[in-house]
N, C-alpha and C positions, 0 to 999 in steps of 0.2 A: 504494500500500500504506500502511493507516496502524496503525501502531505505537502502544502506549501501554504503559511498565513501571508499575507499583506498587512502588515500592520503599522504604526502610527506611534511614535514616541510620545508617550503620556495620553494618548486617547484608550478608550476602553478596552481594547485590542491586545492590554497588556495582561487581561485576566485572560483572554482565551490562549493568549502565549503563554502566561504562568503555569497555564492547568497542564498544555501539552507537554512543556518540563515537566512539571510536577509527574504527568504519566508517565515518563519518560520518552515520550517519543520522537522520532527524527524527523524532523520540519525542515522547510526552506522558509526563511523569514525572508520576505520579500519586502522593503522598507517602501513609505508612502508618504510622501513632504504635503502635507496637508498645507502646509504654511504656504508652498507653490500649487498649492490645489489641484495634486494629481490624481486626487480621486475622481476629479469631474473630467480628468482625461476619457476619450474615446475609447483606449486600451481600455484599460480601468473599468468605464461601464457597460463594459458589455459582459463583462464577468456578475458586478454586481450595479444596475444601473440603478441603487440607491445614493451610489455615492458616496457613503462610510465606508469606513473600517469600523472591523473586521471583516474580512472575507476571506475563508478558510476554503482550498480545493483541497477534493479527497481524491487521487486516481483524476484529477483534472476539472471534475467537478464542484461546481460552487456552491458554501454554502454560508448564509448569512445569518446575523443576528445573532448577538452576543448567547442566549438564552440557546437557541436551540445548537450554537456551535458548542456551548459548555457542557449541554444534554449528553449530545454526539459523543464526544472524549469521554464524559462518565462512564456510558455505556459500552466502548472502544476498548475503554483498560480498568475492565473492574476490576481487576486484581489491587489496581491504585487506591480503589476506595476514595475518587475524588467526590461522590456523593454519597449520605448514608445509603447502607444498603435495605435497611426496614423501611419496609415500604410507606405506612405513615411519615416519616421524618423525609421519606424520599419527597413525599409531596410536600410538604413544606417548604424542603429546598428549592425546589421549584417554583411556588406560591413567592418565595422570597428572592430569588432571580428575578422573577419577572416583574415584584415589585421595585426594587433598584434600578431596572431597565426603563420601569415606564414611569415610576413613583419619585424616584431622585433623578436620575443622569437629566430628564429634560429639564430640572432646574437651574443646573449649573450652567449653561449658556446668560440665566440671568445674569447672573457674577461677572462672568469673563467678558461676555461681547451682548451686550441689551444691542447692539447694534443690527441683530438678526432679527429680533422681532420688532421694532421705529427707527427710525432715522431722525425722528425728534428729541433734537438731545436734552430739550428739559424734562424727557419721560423716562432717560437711563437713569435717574436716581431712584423713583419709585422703582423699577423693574428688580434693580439691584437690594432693596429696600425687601418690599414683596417674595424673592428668590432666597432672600435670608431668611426670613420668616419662615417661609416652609421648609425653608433645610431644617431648620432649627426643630418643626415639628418631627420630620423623618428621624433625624437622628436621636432624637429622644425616645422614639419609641426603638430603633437599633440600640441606645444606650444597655435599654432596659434587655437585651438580648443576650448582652457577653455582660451582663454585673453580676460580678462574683464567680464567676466562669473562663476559663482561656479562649474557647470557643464556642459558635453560636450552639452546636449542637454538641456529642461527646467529644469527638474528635476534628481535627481539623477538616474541612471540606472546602471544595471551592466557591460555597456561599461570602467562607470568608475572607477567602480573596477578593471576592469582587465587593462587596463591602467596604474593606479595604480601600480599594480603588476611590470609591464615589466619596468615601469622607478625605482622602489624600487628596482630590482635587476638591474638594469645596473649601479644604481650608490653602491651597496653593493662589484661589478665588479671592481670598480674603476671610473665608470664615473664622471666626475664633471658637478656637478647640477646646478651649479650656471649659466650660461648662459640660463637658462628655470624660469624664475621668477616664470609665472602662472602656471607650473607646480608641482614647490615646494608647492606654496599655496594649491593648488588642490589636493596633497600629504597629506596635514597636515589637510584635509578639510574631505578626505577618509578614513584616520586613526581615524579619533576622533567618525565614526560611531560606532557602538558597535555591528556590526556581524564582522567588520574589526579586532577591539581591540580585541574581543571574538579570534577567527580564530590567530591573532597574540600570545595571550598567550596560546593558545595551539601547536602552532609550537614548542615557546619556552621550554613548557614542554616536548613535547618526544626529541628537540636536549639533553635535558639535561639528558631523561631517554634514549636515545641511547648511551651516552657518557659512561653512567654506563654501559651498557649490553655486 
């Protein structure tokens, strides 16, 4: 089977990289300069003419969307045990994939670019205002997730990864972290795995070999 992501330094792309370390498997990471907007390349969309990253081929074939590429790998290498394998907590994981997918990551464009939804810049401060507010709701009830706990469920999974993810960019945004205790610890608990750090020092090499190109 051969593997290849397209993925995006610091976009969400680095959970569906993470998990495939994490399973151990042999990928071709295919880098995508979002900053040069080559996802809206012609190449690019006809794999996936949404436009984002992630887009994972399996054997050639595309497949999209954070939630069902992270499904995909679970099922791929259960031996990894990237999702519980009981089947209740299985749906959970996925109840909670999908809520980060649809429930947090569209808030975060608040923060970073209100430029996406007006171009009326006296409306970027409520936008960014409003986008705080709900983060602040989500992660509160995520707080309540990992208190008192290393992880969301027994063991590590990739729910936590991608959790991860969405509170490391909302406070890169500007969110302040400090009101989420267990979630800082569960931050610094996620990073210190080594598909995480792995996956991290390769963001940071193509930012730095984008900056050249």
């Amino acid at each position: 089977m051969k593997l290849a992501l397209y993925h995006a330094p610091n976009a969400c792309s680095i959970v569906s990289l993470t998990a495939l370390w994490e399973a151990g498997a042999d990928v071709d990471v295919r880098p995508v300069n979002t900053q040069k907007r080559e996802q809206h390349g012609a190449e690019y969309a006809r794999l996936n003419p949404k436009n984002k990253v992630p887009t994972l081929l399996i054997d050639g074939e595309p497949l999209t969307e954070n939630v069902a590429i992270l499904s995909w790998i679970a099922r791929s290498y259960a031996d990894r045990k990237l999702l519980p394998a009981d089947p209740k907590n299985s749906i959970r994981a996925l109840s909670l994939m999908a809520w980060i997918a649809s429930g947090i990551h569209p808030l975060l464009p608040r923060l970073a670019a209100p430029t996406r939804f007006t171009d009326m810049v006296e409306a970027h401060p409520s936008l960014r205002k409003s986008g705080t507010e709900e983060l602040n709701k989500a992660f509160r009830i995520a707080e309540n997730l990992v208190t008192a706990r290393d992880w969301v469920f027994d063991n590590w999974s990739i729910v936590d990864t991608y959790l991860w993810w969405a509170f490391w960019r909302a406070r890169a945004y500007g969110l302040d972290g400090s009101p989420f205790p267990a979630l800082l610890a569960h931050a610094e608990r996620v990073e210190k795995r080594p598909a995480t750090q792995r996956s991290l020092a390769l963001g940071r090499e193509l930012e730095a070999a984008f900056a050249k190109a």
